[in-house]
N, C-alpha and C positions, 0 to 999 in steps of 0.2 A: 331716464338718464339723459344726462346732457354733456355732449361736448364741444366744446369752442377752441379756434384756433388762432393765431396772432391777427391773423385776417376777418375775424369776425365768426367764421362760420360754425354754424349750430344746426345740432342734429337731435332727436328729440323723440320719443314715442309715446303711446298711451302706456301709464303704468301706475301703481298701488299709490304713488308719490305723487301724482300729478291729477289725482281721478276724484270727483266729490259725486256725491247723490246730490245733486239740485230741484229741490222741488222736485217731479216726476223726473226728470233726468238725467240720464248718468254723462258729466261733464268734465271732459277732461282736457286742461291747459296744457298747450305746445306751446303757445309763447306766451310770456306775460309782458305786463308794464317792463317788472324789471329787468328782462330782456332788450329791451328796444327803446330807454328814458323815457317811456309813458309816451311813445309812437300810436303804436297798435300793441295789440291782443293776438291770439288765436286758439278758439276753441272747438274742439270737438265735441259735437253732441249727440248723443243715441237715446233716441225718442219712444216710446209705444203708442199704437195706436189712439189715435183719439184725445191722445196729451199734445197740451201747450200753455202758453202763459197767457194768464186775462192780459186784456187789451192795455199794451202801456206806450212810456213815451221817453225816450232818452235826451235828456236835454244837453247835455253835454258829446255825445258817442253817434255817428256815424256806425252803420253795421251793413256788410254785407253776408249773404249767406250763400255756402256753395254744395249743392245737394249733392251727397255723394252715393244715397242707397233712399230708395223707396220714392213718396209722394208728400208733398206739406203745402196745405194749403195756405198762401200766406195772406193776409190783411194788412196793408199798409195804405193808412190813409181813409178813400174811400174805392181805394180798387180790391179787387180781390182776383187771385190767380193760383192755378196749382201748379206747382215745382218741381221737376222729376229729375231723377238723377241726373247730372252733367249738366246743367242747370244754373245760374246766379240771378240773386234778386239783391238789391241795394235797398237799405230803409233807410232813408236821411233823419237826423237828430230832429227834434222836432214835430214829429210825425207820428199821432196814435200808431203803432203794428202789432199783431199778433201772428201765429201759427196755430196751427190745427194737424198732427197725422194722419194722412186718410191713407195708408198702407198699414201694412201688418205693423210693423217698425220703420224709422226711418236714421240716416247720420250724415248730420250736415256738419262743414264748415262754419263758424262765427267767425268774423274778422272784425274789431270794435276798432274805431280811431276816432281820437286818441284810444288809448287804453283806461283802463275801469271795469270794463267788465267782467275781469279774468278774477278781479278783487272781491266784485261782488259775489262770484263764484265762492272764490274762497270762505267770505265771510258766514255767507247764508248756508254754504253748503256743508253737508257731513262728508268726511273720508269714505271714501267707499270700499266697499267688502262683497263680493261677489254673491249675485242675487238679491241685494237690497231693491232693485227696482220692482222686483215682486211684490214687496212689503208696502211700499207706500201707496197712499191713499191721499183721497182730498185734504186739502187742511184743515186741520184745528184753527178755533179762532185764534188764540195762541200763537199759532202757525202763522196764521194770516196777519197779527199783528208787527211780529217780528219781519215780516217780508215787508211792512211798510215802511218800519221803521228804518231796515235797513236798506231799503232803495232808498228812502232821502237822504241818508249820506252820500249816496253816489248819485243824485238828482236824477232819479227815475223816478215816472208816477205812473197812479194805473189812473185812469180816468170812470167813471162809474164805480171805484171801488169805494 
């Protein structure tokens, strides 16, 4: 739900409307582009162990992340560091990064700038329905195909893929 007031202000939570299954996790937009003229993003992510994305690269998108439960190893670059809760790490546009869970579960913050990523969410992802994070598994090539296809509209790549 969202409300806005003459002054701008928006208020906003996780909910059936705003929540997809992304690849391994469950993502859910607080702000989008169209909130903010294609400013920034913000997304909520809840991880499971040991999930994260192969190694890619935003060519367009600036991201910060702000760990709000558990542990993520992140890979940006050639550094590598673990993140714990109360925590922010920046991956500049340009910049192979990946993450890694190494808690039970984790849920961080995304912050993308500009915005894009909240889009790619949407595109790639299915509406979520409580308990799908069970369900999913690696992908189909199928799967994988579609994930490249649709990062190059939004000029993401994965490098090695």
């Amino acid at each position: 739900m969202s409300i806005q007031s003459k002054a701008g202000m928006m208020h906003r939570s996780i909910n059936k409307e705003n929540t997809y299954q992304f690849l391994t996790d469950v993502n859910s937009i607080l702000v989008s582009g169209e909130d903010t003229n294609g400013e920034f993003c913000v997304v909520h992510c809840a991880v499971k162990k040991d999930d994260g994305p192969p190694l890619h690269l935003h060519e367009q998108e600036d991201e910060s992340f702000y760990i709000l439960e558990g542990e993520v190893e992140m890979t940006i670059g050639e550094k590598v560091i673990v993140a714990k809760a109360a925590e922010y790490v920046f991956a500049p546009r340009g910049i192979p990064h990946t993450f890694k869970v190494k808690s039970d579960k984790a849920k961080f913050l995304v912050t993308a700038y500009p915005a894009g990523f909240d889009s790619f969410v949407k595109e790639l992802g299915v509406p979520y329905e409580e308990g799908m994070e069970d369900r999913v598994g690696p992908p189909t090539p199928e799967g994988l195909q579609r994930l490249l296809e649709v990062a190059q509209k939004y000029h993401i790549s994965f490098p090695g893929l």
